[in-house]
N, C-alpha and C positions, 0 to 999 in steps of 0.2 A: 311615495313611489308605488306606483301601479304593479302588483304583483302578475310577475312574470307567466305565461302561456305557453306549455311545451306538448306540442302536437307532431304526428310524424310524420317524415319528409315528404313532399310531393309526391307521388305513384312509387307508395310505399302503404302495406295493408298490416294489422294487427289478425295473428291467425289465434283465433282463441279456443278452449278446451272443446268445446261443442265442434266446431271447426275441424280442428286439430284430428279428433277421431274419423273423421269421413277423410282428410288426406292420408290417415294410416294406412286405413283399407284403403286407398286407389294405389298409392306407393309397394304395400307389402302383394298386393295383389301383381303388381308388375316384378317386383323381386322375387316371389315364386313361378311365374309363369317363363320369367328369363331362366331360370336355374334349370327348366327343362332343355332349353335349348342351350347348355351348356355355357351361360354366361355367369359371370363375376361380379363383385361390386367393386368399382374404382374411387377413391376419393382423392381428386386434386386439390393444392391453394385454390381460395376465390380470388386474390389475384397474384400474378405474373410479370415478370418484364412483359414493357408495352410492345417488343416486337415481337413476342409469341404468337399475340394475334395480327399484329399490324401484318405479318410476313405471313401469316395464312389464311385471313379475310381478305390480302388483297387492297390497296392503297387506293382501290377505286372505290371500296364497299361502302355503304353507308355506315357500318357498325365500325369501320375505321375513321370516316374522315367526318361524322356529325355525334356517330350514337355511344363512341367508349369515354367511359369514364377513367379516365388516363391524369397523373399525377406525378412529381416529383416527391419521394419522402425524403427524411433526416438525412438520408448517405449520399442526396441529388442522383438517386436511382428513378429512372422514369418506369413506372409499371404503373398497372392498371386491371381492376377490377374484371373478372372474365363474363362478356359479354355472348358466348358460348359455350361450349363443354367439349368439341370436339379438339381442340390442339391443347387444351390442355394434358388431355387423357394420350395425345401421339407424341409432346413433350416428356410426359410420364415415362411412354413406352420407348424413348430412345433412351432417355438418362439410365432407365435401369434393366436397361437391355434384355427387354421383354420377346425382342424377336430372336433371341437363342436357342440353341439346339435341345436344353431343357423344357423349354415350353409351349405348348401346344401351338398348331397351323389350321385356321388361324388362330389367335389369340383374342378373346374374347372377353370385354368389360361391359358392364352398364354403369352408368351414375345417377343420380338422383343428388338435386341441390339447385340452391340462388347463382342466377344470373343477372347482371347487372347493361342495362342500357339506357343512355339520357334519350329520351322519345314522350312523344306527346299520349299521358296516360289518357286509357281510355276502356272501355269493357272487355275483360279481359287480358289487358296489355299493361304492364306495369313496369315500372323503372326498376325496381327492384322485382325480379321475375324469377318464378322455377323452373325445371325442367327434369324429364326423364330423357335420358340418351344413352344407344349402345354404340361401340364401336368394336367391328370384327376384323383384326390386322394380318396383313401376311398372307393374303389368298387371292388373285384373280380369277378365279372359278364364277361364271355366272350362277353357278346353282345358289353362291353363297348373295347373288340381289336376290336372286327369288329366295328362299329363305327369311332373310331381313324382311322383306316387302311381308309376307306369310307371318311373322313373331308381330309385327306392327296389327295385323290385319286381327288374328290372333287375341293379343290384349285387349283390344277395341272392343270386340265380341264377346270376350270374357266381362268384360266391363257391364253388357246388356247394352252397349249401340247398335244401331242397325240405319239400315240408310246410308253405308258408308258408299262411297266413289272414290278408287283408287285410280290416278291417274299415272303415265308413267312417259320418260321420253330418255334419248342416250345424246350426252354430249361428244361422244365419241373420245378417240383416241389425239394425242397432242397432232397426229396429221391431219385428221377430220376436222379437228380447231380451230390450224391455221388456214382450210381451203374456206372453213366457212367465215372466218374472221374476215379475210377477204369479200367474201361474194357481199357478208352484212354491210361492210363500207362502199361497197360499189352500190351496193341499193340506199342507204342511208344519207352518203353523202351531198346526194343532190337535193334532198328531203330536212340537210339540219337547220335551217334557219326555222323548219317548222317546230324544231322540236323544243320540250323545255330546255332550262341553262344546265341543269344536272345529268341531262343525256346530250347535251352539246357535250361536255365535258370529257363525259364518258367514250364516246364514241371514237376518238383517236388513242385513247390509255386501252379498253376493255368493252368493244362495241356489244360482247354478249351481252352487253350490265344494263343497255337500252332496253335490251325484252323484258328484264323485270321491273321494267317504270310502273308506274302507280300514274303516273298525269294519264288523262283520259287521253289526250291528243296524241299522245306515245304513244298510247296501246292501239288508238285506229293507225296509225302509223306501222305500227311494227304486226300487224294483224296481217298485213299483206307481203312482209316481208318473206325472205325464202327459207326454207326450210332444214335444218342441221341437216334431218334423217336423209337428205339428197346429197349430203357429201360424208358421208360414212367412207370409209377407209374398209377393206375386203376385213381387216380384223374386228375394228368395232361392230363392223355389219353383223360377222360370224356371231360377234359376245350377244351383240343385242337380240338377234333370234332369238340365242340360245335362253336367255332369259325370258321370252317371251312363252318357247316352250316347255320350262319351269313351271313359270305360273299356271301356266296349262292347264299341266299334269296335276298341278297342285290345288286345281279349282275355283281360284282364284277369281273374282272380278275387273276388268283394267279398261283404261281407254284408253290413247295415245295422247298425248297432247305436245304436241312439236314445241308450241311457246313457253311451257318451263320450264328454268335455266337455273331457280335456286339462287337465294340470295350472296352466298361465299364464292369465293373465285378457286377453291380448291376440289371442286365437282369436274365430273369427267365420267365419260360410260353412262351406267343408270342413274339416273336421278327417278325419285316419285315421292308423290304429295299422297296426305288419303283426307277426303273431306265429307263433313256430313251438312244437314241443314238443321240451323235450330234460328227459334226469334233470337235466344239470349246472345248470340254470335253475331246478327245481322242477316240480313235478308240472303234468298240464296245460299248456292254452298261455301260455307266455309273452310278452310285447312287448318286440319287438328293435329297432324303428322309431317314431316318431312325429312329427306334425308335424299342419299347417293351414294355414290363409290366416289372415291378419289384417290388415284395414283401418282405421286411426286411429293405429297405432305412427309411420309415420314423421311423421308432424302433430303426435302429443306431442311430439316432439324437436326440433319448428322446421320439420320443411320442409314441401315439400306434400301434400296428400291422396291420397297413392297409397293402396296394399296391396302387402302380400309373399303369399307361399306359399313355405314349406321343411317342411324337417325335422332332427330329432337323432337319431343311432344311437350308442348307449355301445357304445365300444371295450373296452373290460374285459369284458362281456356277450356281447359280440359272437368274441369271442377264444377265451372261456369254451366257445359252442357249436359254434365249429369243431373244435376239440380233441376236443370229445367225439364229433363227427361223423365224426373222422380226416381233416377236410379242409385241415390247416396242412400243407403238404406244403415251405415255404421252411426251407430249410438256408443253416448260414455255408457262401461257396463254398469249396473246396478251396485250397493254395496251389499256387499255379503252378512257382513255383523254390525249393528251399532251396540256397544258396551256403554250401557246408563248406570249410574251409582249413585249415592245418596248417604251421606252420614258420618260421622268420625272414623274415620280409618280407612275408609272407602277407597280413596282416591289412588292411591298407590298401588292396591289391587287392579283397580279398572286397568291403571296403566298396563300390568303387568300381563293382565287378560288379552287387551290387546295388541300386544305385542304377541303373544303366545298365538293369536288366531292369522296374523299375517306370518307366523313363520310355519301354516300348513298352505300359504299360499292363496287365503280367503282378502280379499277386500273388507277391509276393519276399519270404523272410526268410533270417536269417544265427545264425549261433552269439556270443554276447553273454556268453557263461562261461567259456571258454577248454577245452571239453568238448574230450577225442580225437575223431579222427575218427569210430570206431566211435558214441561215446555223441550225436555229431551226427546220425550216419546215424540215428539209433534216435529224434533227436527230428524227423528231416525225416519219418521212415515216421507219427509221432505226428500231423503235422499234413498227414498228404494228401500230402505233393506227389508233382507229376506228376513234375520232373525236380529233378535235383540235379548241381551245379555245382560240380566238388571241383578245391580251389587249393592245389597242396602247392608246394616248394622245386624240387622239380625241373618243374612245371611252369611257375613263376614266373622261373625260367632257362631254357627256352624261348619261355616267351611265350605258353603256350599255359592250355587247362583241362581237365579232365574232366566229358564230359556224360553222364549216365545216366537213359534211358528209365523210370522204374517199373515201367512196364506191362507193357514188354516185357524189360527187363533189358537192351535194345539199350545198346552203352558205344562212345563216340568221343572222339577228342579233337581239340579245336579251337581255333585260331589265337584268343586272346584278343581280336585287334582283330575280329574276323569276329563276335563274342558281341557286342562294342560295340555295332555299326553291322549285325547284320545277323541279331539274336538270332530274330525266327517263322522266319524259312526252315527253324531247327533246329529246332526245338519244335512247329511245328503244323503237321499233317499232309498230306501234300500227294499229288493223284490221279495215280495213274500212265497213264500218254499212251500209250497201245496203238495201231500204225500199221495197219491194214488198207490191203492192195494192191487194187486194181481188179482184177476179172476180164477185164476189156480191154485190161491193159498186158501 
């Protein structure tokens, strides 16, 4: 029998430790920069009943009707794997009635974590996918898109991108929707035989769902088509200004762009993309950010009529263009101590050594193969460290150890109980105290 091959699932990646340390810094670098702007960490299930999403992507989305990974389990529960992070995090916030009078307006989360969508893997897009995303609830205040747009814009720059293009457009208010849902089937409709099957489809369910086609012959089609910002409603018009002179004020860079609509059917008001250009992303610019406001999500789900405004940044994408840029500059750090020993009795010391140097909070390893001392020295030089701690027989009959500098090749040796109880005074560096005398004494 041909021994078995276990490799991992199609648009599925192994993050490994070298790896791992460059997504800490991008992650911890967005959890401190969100805690200025007064946000939280949220952690939802990775999956949900499947009409969590089905009911707020919209039964015309793609991530509903080709790309969720959707399931019956053992109780014939149909759920499904979250294919986003936004209604998980507004499901959150109805169950545990986050919009009460205890807590802040709005109310402000981020997440960070896997997402899940069945799609054709490719650079940067994977079936199993990450993301960062905020969601700020409870406020129609335009100041809070400009804002959002500003914390996105923000991070990016923190990061060392440049080249960014922020694009921005308003789907308006539920009246500006339905005047323009109209106008897009009055233009649309004499035009569908040209279109693909997937915006035939769409175009009597969710005609906005046409503008964000990907077939080329859609997008010359829909290139001419008319324009939301021409049926704003006196309120959407008012929001959409207002945010316009946020950004303003706030120095922002933007450009209009009427044809983005955003892939969820829960977008309404602002919507905006930010995109840079890299080879590793594909030709031209690509979107590395997205998000909007949406008013009626927390209402579908039971509670009351607020609005959010967030965003999502794929972490796989995003990782993709720092690399290319040379700006992952996070390394595993060095080890601190390697403890080398050698001899009858030794062994239970080193242990003990070692342990004794990780509980002042140093990076500590030991030898685990019963290697000479040479082939240790040669695996501490392997892993960094600064100093090495060698415990032979006859130090173990004094009581004492050998400590050696790296750096400098500086060598002493020191009273074992003193390494216990008294290990930085040896190890980290300390200023020398120069006396000057007074010209007066």
């Amino acid at each position: 029998m041909a021994k078995a091959s276990f490799q991992k699932p199609k648009g599925t990646a192994d993050l490994l430790p070298d790896g791992s340390y460059q997504w800490h810094y991008v992650e911890e670098t967005a959890r401190l920069l969100f805690a200025d702007y007064q946000y939280e960490e949220i952690r939802t299930p990775m999956f949900e009943s499947f009409d969590v999403f089905a009911r707020s992507a919209g039964d015309t989305s793609d991530v509903v009707t080709k790309e969720m990974y959707d399931f019956y389990d053992k109780g014939e529960r149909h759920v499904a794997l979250r294919p986003e992070g936004t209604a998980g995090v507004v499901r959150a916030f109805v169950e545990n009635k986050l919009y009460g009078p205890e807590y802040p307006k709005p109310y402000k989360a981020f997440y960070i974590g896997p997402m899940f969508r069945y799609e054709r893997p490719q650079a940067g897009r994977m079936r199993q996918f990450h993301q960062i995303g905020v969601e700020a609830l409870g406020s129609e205040s335009p100041a809070l898109d400009a804002e959002t747009i500003a914390m996105a814009v923000d991070f990016f720059q923190t990061l060392g991108l440049k080249d960014l293009k922020v694009t921005i457009n308003s789907l308006g208010d539920q009246a500006s929707r339905a005047a323009y849902r109209q106008a897009l089937i009055d233009y649309l409709t004499p035009l569908a035989d040209q279109l693909s099957a997937d915006s035939q489809a769409r175009l009597s369910k969710n005609p906005l769902r046409v503008l964000d086609s990907k077939d080329a012959q859609d997008q010359a089609i829909v290139a001419k088509a008319p324009s939301i910002l021409d049926y704003l409603s006196p309120a959407a018009q008012e929001h959409w200004t207002a945010v316009q002179s946020y950004l303003d004020a706030l120095g922002i860079d933007y450009e209009i762009d009427a044809t983005t609509v955003r892939g969820l059917d829960y977008y309404n008001h602002t919507i905006f993309e930010i995109m840079t250009k890299s080879k590793a992303l594909g030709h031209g610019y690509t979107t590395i950010a997205g998000g909007g406001r949406y008013n009626g999500l927390v209402a579908e789900f039971g509670g009351p009529e607020v609005s959010g405004m967030g965003f999502g940044i794929g972490l796989e994408r995003l990782m993709l263009l720092l690399a290319d840029q040379q700006l992952l500059t996070a390394t595993q750090p060095s080890l601190d101590v390697y403890v080398a020993n050698q001899g009858a009795g030794t062994d239970l010391v080193a242990m003990q050594m070692v342990q004794a140097v990780r509980s002042f909070g140093y990076r500590a390893d030991r030898d685990y193969e019963n290697r000479k001392l040479k082939g240790q020295f040669k695996a501490a030089n392997r892993l960094g460290a600064r100093f090495i701690i060698t415990i032979g027989e006859r130090e173990l009959a004094q009581q004492t150890a050998h400590l050696k500098n790296m750096a400098t090749s500086a060598e002493r040796t020191i009273p074992l109980v003193d390494l216990y109880t008294a290990l930085p005074t040896y190890i980290e560096p300390t200023e020398e105290v120069v006396e000057v005398e007074s010209e007066d004494e």
